[in-house]
N, C-alpha and C positions, 0 to 999 in steps of 0.2 A: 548304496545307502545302507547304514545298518539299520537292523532292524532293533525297534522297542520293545523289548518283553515286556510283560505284566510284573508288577509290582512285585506278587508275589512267589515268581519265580526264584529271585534273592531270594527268599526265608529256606528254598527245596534244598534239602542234602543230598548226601551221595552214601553210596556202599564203598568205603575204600578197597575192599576185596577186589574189587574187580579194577579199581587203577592198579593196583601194585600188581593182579594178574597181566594187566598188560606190560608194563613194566618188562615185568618176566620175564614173559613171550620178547619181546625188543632184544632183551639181552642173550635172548635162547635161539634167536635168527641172526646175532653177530658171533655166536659162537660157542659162548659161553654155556659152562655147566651148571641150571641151578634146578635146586630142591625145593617144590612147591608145599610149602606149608603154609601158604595165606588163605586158599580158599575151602570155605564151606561146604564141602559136597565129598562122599561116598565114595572112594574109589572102585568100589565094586563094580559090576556091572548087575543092570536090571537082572532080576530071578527070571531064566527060561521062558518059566509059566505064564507068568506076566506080559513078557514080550512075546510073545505067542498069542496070546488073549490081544493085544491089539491089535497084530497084524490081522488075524482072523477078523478081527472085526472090519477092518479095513475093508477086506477083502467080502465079506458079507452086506457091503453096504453102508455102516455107519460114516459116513461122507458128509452128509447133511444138519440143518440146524437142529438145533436140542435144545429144550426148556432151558430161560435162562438161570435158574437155580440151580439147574444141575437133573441128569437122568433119573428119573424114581427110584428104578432098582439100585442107582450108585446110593441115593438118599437114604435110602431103607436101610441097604449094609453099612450106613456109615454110623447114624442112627444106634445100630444093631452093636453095631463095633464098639460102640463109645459107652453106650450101657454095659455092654462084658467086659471091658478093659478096667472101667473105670465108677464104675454104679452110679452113672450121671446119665438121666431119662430125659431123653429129647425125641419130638415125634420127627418124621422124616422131613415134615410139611418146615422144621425150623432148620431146615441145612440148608445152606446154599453151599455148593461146587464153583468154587473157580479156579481158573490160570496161574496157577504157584499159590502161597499162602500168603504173600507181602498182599495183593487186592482186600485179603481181607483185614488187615490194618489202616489200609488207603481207604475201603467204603466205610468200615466202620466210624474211623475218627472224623473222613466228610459225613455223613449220615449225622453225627450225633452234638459235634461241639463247633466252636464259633467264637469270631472274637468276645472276649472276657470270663471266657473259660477258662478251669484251668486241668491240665490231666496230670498225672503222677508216672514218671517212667523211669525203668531202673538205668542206674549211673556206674559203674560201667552196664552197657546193653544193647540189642541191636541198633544200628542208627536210623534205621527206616520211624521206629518209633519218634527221636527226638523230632526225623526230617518231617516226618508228616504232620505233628501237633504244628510246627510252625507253619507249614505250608497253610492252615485250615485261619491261622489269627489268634489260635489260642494261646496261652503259656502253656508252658513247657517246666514242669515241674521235678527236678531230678531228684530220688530218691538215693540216695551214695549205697553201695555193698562193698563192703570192706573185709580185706583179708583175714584182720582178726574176729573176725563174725562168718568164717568160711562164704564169702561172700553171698551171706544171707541179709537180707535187710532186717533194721529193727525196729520192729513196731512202733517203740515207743517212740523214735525220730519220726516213721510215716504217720501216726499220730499228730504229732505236731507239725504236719506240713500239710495237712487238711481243714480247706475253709468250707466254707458256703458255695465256692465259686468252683469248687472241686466236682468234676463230672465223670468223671472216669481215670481207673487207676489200673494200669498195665503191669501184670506179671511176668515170669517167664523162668519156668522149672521146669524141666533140667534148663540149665540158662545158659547162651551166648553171649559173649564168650571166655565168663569163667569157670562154667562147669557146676556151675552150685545149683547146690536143691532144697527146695523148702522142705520144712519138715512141718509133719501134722499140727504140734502145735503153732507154727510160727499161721501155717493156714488157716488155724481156728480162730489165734487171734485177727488176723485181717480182716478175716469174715466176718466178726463179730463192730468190726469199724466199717464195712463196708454197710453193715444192716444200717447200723447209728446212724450214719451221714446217708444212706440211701443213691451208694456210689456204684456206678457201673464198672465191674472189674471186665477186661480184656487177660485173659487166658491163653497166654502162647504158650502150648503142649506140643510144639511141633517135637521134639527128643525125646517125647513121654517114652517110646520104646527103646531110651537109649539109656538104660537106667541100670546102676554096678549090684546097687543095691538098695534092698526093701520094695514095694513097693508102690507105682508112681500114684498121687494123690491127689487132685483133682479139688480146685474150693471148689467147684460147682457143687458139689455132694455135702456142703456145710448147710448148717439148719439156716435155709433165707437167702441162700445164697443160687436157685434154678435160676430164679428169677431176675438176678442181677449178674448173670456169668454168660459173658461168649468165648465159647471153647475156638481156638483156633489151631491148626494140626493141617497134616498133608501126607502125600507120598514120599516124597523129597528125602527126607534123612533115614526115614523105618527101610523102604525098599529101594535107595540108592536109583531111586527117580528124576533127579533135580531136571533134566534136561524135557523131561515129561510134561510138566509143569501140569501140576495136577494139586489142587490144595482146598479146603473147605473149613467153613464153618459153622459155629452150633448156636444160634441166637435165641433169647427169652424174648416173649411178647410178641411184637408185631414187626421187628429187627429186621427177619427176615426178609421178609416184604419188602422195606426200605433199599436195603443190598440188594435186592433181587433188579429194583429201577433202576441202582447203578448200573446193575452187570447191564442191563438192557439199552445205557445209555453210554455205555463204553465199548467192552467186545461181544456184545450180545449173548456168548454162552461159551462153553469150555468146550475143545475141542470132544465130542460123540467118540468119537473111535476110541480117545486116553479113557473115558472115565467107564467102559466096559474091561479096560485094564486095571481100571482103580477097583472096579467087581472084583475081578479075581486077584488083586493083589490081595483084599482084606479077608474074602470067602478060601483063597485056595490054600495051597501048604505054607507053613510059617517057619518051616526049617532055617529058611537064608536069615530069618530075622534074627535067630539066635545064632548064628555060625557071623553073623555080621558083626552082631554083640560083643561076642568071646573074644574075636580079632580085635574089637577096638579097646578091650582089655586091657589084651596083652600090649597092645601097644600104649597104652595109657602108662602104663607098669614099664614099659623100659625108657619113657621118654622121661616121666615125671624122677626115677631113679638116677638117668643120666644127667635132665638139668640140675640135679640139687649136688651132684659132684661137679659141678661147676664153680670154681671161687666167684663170689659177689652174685648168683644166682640162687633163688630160693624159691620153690614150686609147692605150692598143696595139690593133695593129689586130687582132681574134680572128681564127683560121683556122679558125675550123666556127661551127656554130646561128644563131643571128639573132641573137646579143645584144653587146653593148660597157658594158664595164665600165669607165666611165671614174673614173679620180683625182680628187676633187676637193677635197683638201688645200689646194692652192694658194686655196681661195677662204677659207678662213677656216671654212667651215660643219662639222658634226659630218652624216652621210650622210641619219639622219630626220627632222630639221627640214630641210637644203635640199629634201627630196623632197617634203614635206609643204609645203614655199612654193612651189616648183613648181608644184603642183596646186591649191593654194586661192587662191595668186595671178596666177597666168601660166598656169593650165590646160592644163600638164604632165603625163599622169599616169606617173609612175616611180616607182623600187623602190628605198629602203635598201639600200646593200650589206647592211647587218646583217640584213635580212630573209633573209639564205643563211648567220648565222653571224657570230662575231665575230668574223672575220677580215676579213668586208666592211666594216668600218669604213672610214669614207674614200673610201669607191665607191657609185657607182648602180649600178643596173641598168637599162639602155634596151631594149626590143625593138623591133627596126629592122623589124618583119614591117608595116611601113604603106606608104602611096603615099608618093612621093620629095617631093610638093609640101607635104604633111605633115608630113612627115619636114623638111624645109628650112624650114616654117613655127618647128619646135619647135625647132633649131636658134636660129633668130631669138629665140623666147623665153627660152630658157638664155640667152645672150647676153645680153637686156636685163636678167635675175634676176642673174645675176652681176654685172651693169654698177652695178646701183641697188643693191645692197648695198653697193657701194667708194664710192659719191657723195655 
């Protein structure tokens, strides 16, 4: 007998990253050579220090439950952290700690909205955002970021896509997965629409340390803006943690509180041992952070160089995360079939723009977090994918 899901199962999305990771994997156990550029995450390995700081903990003990918000002392420095990084003052009492940073997306948007809401999400953006407004009943409000606006949004269209019924508007600088960053003013303005209409912004900063240049800028720190910002961030991309799953949040009001029922009515609290890791990953040496940085640079710098000598390829170069989102109009393909011969035939593995929304038409998504000789290997493939489709 099958079984009946709930209703609103239909509405839940998916992360394509991790189908085309398997994918991969498939074709990487029949033999095949491919270059993993789909997925999100750090090649690095955890900083030493860090993995040392949890086994110890392990080993001292840390085995058992922990507040569901998250350990005090992980609160305190996170708190601590987020005020030096970013001059945005949150006391510890408003951080909840959880399980990766996607839960804080998933309590947030349950906690706050409800059929005939509506929220505002960027177009191309991660997709956990569009998936979760619709899991919740709301609409799903896409704001487009477009190439010729360095994939920044423009106020004056997010203006005009703001009603009464509007509850919450989601960011995300440095951004997935075009690499774009708001800039001061583009923040003041939002801010200054967010006070008007009295809208909840959602704050994805998780790349905030993934930044080429200037530095990263926070609305929370706009005039009106403590009170209507939840900063969201993690260990995941700063210290090449993903597998750690270690991520938090910064909430106004009584927010916190609200998440904290979830966590207590979902996994009860973040693993104790990770989040004495998450201590010294923010308290201890921050060397790997910038030696992470530099690397992902330089590889920014030969990927975005190598796709734009590509005929029918055109790349801006992103100023934060790991990723390039390059054009590729010029070749004739529609974005899921090139990405889809990519990988079955040249063992590429990449991402639909349309896998972030239908504004990625016409774009990949590459993540540049591999070694350079990889990385200049898959270059060469694009190249000859492009080359043999015009021959």
């Amino acid at each position: 007998m099958a079984t009946k899901l709930a209703t609103r199962m239909e509405r839940l999305g998916t992360e394509t990253a991790f189908e085309v990771l398997v994918r991969a994997k498939a074709l990487e156990a029949q033999g095949k050579d491919v270059i993993h550029l789909e997925i999100g995450e750090p090649d690095f390995d955890t900083p030493p220090n860090i993995v040392s700081a949890g086994a110890r903990a392990l080993e001292e003990g840390w085995t058992h439950y922990g507040p569901a918000a998250g350990q005090p002392e992980l609160r305190a420095a996170i708190a601590d952290y987020i005020e030096r990084s970013r001059g945005a003052s949150y006391a510890p009492e408003q951080v909840v700690v959880t399980p990766g940073g996607k839960p804080i997306m998933f309590f947030l948007i349950l906690a706050l909205v409800e059929a005939g809401d509506e929220v505002i999400y960027p177009d191309p953006g991660f997709p956990i955002y569009r998936s979760m407004i619709d899991f919740t009943g709301a609409t799903a409000v896409p704001i487009p970021l477009r190439e010729e606006h360095e994939f920044r949004l423009d106020v004056d269209e997010l203006a005009g896509l703001i009603t009464p019924r509007t509850k919450l508007l989601i960011l995300n600088s440095p951004a997935n997965p075009t690499g774009g960053v708001l800039e001061r003013a583009d923040l003041e303005a939002i801010a200054k629409l967010a006070v008007e209409h009295d809208i909840l912004v959602l704050a994805d900063e998780i790349y905030s340390e993934l930044l080429y240049e200037g530095e990263h800028v926070s609305i929370a720190t706009m005039p009106g803006m403590a009170e209507r910002t939840v900063i969201l961030d993690g260990f995941s991309k700063t210290y090449a943690m993903t597998g750690w799953r270690l991520g938090y949040g910064l909430f106004p009001g009584d927010l916190a509180a609200s998440v904290s029922k979830l966590m207590v009515n979902s996994v009860s609290c973040t693993a104790v041992a990770l989040q004495q890791a998450g201590i010294e990953a923010l308290t201890g040496p921050q060397d790997k952070v910038v030696e992470f940085r530099e690397a992902f640079r330089r590889r920014r710098d030969l990927v975005v160089d190598g796709l734009n000598r590509i005929p029918g390829i055109s790349c801006l170069s992103p100023k934060g995360a790991f990723y390039v989102f390059p054009n590729i109009t010029g070749t004739g393909f529609k974005s899921k079939p090139f990405a889809d011969m990519l990988l079955d035939e040249h063992g590429v593995a990449a991402l639909s723009g349309t896998a972030f929304g239908d504004a990625g038409e016409g774009y990949l998504r590459l993540s540049y977090a591999n070694s350079e000789a990889n990385l200049t290997e898959a270059l060469e493939r694009i190249d000859a994918a492009v080359k043999a489709t015009v021959a």
